[in-house]
N, C-alpha and C positions, 0 to 999 in steps of 0.2 A: 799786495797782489804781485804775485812777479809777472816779469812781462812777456806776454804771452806773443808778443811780434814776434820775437828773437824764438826761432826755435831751436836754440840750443839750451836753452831756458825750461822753454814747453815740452821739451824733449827729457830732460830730466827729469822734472817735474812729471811726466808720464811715469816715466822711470818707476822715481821713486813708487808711488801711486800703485801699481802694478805689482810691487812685490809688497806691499803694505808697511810702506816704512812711514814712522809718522813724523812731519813737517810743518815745518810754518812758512807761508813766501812771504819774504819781504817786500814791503811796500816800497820802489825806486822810484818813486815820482818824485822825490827832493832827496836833495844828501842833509843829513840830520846834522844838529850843531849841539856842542857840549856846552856845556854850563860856561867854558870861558869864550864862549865863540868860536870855537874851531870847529870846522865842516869835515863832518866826514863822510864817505861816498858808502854806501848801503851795500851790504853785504844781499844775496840773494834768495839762502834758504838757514834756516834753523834745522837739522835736521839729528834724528837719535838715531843713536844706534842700541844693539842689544848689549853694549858691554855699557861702562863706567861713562864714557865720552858722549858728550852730545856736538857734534859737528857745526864749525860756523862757518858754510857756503860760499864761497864767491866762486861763479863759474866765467870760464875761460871757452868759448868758443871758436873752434878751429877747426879747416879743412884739414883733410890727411888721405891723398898729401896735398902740399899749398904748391902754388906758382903752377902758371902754366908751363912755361919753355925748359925752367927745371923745377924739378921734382924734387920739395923739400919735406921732409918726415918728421914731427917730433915739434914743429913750431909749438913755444911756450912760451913768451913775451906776455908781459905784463908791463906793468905802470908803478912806479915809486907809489905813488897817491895811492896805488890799488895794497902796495904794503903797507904802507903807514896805516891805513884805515883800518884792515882787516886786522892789525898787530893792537890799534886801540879796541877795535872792539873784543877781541881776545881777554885785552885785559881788562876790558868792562865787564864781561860776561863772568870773569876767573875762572877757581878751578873748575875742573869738569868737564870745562870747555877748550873747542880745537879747533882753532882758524884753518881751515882748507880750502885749498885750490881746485879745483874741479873741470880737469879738462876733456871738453864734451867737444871728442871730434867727430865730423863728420864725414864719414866715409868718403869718399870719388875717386877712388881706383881698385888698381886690385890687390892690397897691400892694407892690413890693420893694425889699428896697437895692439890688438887684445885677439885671442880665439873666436872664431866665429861662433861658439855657444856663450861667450860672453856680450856677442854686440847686441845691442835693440833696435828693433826697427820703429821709426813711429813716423807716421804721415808721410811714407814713402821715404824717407831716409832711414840712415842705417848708422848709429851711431855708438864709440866706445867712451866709454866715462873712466877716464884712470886720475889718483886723484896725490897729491903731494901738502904735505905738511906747509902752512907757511913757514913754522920754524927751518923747514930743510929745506925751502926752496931758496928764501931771501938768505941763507950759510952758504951758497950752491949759486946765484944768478951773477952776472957780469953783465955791465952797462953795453946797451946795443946801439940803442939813437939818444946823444945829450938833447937833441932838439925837442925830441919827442917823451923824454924823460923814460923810455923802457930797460928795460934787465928782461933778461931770460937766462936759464939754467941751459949749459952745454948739451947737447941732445944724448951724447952716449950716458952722461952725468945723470940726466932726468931720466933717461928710459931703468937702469937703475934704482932712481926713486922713485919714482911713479909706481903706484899701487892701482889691480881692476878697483872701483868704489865698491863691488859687492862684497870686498875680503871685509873691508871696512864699518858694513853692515851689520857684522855681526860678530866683531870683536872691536878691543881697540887698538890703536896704533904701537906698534913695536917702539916705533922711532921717535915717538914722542920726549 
């Protein structure tokens, strides 16, 4: 079951639901462990598309824009851990299959990623889903905080890669 707190999650997960894409949520109540004991941190959704690819989820939840006193566009920070994991299940799943990133911002101002016939509203937010290949994000991020262990993709870098999710829906990835 994905977690329905986070509604950046629920918000997707509407998403999807809404235009009839078909899905599995992952159950994030524990990070699962492989055969030799390595923990890996759970990916969010299973989801198909209509071409060849069946999509493996990890969403990324963000305001847009972030900070208050300045105004920053395009935050995409991740977690080492959140590559490593999403890269093994990639190659657990094989072919067919496409580790993505999925960044579900949400709106609060007056500036979006996407055209306003792309954004979705749901339980009074308003949100855009644009989505990046693990493969091109982790070719593409640079270390932000050692402490904190994150990478993110340059914003002008990522607005370049970043795909709407609905191109995504119903084909596959160019850039795969």
């Amino acid at each position: 079951m994905a977690n329905r707190d986070n509604h950046y999650e629920a918000a997707f997960e509407e998403y999807l639901r809404q235009r009839g894409v078909p899905y599995v949520a992952v159950d994030e109540g524990r990070r699962s462990l492989l055969a030799d004991g390595e923990s890996l941190k759970s990916l969010d959704f299973i989801v198909s598309s209509r071409g060849p690819i069946t999509w493996l989820v990890d969403v990324k939840g963000r305001r847009f824009p972030s900070g208050d006193e300045q105004k920053q566009y395009w935050k995409n920070w991740s977690t080492r851990d959140d590559l490593r994991s999403l890269a093994q299940w990639e190659q657990l799943f094989g072919e067919g299959f496409c580790a993505l990133f999925v960044f579900a911002y949400n709106i609060v101002g007056d500036r979006a990623p996407l055209p306003p016939e792309r954004l979705f509203e749901h339980r009074g937010g308003l949100y855009g889903f644009v989505a990046v290949s693990l493969a091109e994000y982790a070719a593409h991020s640079r270390p932000i905080s050692p402490r904190w262990d994150t990478v993110a993709v340059p914003a002008a870098e990522f607005r370049r890669l970043a795909r709407p999710m609905d191109e995504l829906l119903v084909g596959g990835w160019a850039g795969r």
